[in-house]
C-alpha positions in Angstrom: 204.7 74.9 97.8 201.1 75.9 98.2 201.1 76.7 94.6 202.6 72.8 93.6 199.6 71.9 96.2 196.9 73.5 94.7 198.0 72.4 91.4 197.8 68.9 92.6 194.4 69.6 93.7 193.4 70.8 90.4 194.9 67.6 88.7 193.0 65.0 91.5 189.8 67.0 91.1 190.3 66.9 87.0 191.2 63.1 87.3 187.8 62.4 89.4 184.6 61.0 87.4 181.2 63.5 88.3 178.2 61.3 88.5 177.0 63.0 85.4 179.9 62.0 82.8 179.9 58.9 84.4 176.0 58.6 83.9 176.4 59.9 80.0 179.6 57.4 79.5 177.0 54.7 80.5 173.9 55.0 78.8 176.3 55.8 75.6 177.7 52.6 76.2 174.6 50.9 77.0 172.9 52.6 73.6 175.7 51.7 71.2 175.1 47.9 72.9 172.0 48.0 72.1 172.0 49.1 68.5 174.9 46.5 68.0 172.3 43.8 68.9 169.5 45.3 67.1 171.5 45.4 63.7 173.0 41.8 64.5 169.6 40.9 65.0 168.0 43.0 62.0 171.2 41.3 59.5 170.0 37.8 60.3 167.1 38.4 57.6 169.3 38.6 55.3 171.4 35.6 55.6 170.7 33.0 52.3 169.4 29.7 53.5 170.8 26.8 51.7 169.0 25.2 48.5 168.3 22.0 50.5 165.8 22.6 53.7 162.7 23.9 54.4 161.2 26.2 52.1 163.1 24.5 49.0 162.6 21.1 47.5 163.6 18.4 50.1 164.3 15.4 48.1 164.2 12.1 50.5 166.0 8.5 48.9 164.1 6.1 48.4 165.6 4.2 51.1 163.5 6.4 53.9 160.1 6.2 52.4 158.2 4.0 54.1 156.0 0.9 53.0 152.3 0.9 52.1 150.5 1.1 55.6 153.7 1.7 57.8 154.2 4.2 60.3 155.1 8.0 58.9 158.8 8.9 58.4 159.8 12.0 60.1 161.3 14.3 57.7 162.9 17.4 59.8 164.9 18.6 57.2 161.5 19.5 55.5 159.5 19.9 58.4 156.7 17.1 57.3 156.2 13.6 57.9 155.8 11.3 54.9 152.6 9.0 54.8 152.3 6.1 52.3 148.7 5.4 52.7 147.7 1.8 52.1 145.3 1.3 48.7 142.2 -0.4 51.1 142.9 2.3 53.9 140.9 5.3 52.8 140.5 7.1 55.9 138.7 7.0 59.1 136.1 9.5 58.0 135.8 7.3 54.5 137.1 10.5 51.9 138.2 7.8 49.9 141.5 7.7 48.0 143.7 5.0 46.4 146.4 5.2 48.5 150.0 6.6 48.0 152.2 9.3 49.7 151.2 12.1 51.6 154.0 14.7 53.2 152.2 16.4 56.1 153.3 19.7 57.3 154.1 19.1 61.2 152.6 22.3 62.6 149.1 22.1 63.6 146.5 24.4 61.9 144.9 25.6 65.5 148.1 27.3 66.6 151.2 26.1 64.8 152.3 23.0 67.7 155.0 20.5 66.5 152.5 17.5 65.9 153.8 14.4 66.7 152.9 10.6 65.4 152.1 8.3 68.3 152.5 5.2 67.3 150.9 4.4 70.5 147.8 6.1 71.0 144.6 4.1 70.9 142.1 5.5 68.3 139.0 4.2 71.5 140.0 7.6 73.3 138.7 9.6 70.4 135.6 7.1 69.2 137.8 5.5 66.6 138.4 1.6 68.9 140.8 -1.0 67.3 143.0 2.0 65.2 146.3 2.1 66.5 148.5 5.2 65.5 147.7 8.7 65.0 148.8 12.4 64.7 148.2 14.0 68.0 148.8 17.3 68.7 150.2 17.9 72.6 148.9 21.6 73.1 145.4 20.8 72.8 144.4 17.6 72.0 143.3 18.0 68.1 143.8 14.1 66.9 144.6 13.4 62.7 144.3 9.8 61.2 147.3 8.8 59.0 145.9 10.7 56.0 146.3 13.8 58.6 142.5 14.4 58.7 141.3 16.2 61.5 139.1 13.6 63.6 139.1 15.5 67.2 140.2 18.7 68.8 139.7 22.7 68.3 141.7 22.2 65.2 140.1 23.9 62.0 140.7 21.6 59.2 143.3 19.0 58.8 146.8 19.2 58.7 148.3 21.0 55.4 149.7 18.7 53.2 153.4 19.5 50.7 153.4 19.2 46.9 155.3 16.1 46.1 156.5 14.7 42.8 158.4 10.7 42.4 161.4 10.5 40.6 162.6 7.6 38.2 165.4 6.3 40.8 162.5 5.5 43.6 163.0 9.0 45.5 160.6 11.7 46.3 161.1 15.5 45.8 158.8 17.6 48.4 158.1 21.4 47.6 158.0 22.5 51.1 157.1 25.8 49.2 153.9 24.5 47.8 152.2 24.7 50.9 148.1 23.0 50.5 146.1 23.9 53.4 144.2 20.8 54.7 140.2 20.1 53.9 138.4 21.4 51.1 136.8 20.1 48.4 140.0 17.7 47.8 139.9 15.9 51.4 144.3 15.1 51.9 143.3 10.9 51.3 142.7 12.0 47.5 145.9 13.8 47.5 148.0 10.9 47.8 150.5 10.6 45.3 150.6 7.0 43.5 153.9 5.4 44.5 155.1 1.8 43.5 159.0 2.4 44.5 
């Protein structure tokens, strides 16, 4: 009997956990969870993005592209807004151009904020009275006219402007590839793309 007790004692103390395998069990556990994140993580890089979106040609019916002077159309497939400048509305800062279609990129140049239009925003707040409408960056202020030409704010230059071509059914393909950074010696007014619809 003593012998069938000590045995019984040998197979509770063999059954208990010690702090230490318990401790190595965990941070085995803990690692392998880890690494399965990391590589789930790591294999998202490699996952193809569709031929439509952003970083691909976007191409937007004719249907959405909005009238000579009217407000910008919010493309979020493409991550742009599309302008259609007015032919007699040059720009607040007068860099000319004959009017047309302008995709903006959204993100402002200072530090990459989601700029939104606001239809509502009074141009006498940044020493431009009577215009109604512009491109106003939340973060820190920088203000663009329609044309998306930097008028106030840290900003450095005005917003970056998409290659876009017109196609013979009325709609617009935008290389949200083609990325032009904003300014220059080619101000985004005289980028405008002719369009007649």
């Amino acid at each position: 009997m003593a012998a069938q007790r000590v045995e019984q004692a040998r197979q509770a103390e063999a059954r208990k956990v010690s702090r230490r395998s318990f401790m190595r069990v965990s941070a085995f556990a803990g690692l392998t969870l880890a690494l399965g994140a990391f590589s789930a993580f790591f294999l998202g890089f490699f996952n193809l993005r569709s031929p439509q979106g952003f970083g691909r040609p976007v191409t937007v019916p004719k249907i959405q592209i909005p009238e000579p002077g009217a407000e910008p159309v919010r493309i979020t497939e493409g991550k742009f807004w599309l302008v259609n400048l007015d032919g007699n509305e040059g720009d607040v800062l007068d860099q000319g151009g004959t009017g047309g279609l302008l995709a903006l990129y959204w993100k402002c140049p200072h530090l990459g904020c989601t700029v939104p239009w606001r239809g509502d925003f009074d141009g006498a707040e940044v020493a431009f009275p009577g215009i109604q409408g512009w491109f106003r960056c939340p973060c820190h202020g920088s203000t663009y006219s329609r044309a998306g030409v930097r008028v106030f704010g840290p900003a450095p230059r005005p917003l970056d402007t998409f290659l876009l071509t017109t196609n013979p059914d009325g709609s617009v393909t935008v290389n949200t590839r083609g990325l032009t950074l904003g300014g220059g010696e080619n101000p985004n007014p005289k980028r405008a793309v002719p369009y007649s619809g």
